[in-house]
N, C-alpha and C positions, 0 to 999 in steps of 0.2 A: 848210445851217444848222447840220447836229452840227458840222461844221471851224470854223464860226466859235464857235459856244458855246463847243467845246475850247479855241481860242486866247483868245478872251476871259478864259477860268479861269486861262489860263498867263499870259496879261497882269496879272492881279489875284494870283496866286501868287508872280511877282517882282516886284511893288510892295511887297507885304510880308514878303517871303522870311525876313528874319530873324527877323521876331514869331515868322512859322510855322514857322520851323525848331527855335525851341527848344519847340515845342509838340507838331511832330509826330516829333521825336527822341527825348519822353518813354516809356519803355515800357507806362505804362498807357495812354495814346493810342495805342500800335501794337496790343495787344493788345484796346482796345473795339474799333477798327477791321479788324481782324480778325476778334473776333467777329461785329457789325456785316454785316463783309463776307459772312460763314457764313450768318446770318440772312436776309438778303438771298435769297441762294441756296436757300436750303430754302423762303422765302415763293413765288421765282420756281417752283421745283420744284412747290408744294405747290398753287397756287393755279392753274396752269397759262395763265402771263401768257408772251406771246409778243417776246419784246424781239430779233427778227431786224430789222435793220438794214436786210438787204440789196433784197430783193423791199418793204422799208417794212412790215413787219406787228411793229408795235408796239400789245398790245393797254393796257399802261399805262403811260403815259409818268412819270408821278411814280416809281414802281417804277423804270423803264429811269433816269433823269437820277439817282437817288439811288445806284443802284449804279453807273454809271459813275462820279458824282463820288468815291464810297466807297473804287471799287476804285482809281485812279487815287492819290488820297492815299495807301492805303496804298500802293501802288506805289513811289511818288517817295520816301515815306519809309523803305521799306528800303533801296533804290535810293543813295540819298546818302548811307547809313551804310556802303558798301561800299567797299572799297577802291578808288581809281583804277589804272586799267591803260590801258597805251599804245592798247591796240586797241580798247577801249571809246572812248577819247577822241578815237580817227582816228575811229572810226565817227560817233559826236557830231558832229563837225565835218563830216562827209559826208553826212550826215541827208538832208541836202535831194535828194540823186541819188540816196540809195537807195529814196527815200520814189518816184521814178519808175520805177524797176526792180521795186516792192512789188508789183506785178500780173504781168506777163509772166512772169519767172523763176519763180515759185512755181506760174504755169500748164504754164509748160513743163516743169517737174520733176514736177510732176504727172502731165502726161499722160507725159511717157519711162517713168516708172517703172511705171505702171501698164501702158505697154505691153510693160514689159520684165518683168511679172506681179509687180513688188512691191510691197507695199502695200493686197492686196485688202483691201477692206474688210469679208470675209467671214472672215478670219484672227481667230484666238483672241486673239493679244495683239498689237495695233497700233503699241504704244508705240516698241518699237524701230525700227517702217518709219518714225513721225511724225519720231524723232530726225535717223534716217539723212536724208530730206525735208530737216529742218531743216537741218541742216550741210551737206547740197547747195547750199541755194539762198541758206544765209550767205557759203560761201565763191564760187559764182557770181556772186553781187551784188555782193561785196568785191573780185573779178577787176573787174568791168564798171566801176566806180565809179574803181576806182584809172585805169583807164584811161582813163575819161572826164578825171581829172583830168591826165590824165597827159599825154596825148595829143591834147585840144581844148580850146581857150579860153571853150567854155561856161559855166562858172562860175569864176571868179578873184575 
């Protein structure tokens, strides 16, 4: 039901994309929304409301829908004021293989790494293990993906 909700929003987002566009390009709509989004965050922090998706323990759902739809806007409107680059735009176009790859890769870079001892979650600053993580399993999924395209007729 969240995957349909989402696509439903993006179906209603490019129906009126250009109203929206010059609404959500304006800098005082980035920055309520921003704020907005902070607020959100310190209510979710403060009020101890559980918006895990995963196991489903969502203790409020008007809280969770608002900050998804919140964060999501501003997202897409920085997002479109960025410049375009080639590899942003392969990936775009390849969405749909990576979006199958989004589980396994990310499990199995997980577990290597942590058998390979990096990334305890008992270390002082994570930040640099999450990066390294992340650029594993971008450039892993962008190997599988180029190949899938490359190499089988699954998607054309």
């Amino acid at each position: 039901m969240l995957g349909f909700f989402l696509m439903t929003c993006g179906y209603f987002f490019h129906q009126y994309e250009k109203a929206l566009d010059k609404v959500l390009r304006h800098p005082l709509t980035l920055l309520t929304m921003l704020i907005l989004c902070v607020g959100i965050k310190y209510v979710i922090a403060h009020t101890g409301a559980k918006l895990i998706f995963g196991p489903i323990i969502v203790t409020n759902y008007y809280l969770f829908v608002a900050d998804l739809l919140l964060v999501t806007f501003l997202l897409v409107s920085v997002f479109r004021m960025l410049p375009r680059t080639h590899f942003m735009q392969w990936v775009g176009r390849h969405s749909i293989v990576y979006y199958f790859f989004s589980g396994g890769v990310p499990l199995a870079v997980g577990k290597a790494l942590t058998k390979l001892g990096f990334c305890i979650s008992t270390q002082t600053n994570v930040y640099p293990c999450i990066s390294m993580a992340f650029a594993i399993v971008c450039v892993l999924s962008t190997i599988m993906v180029w190949a899938v395209y490359r190499y089988t007729n699954i998607v054309r």
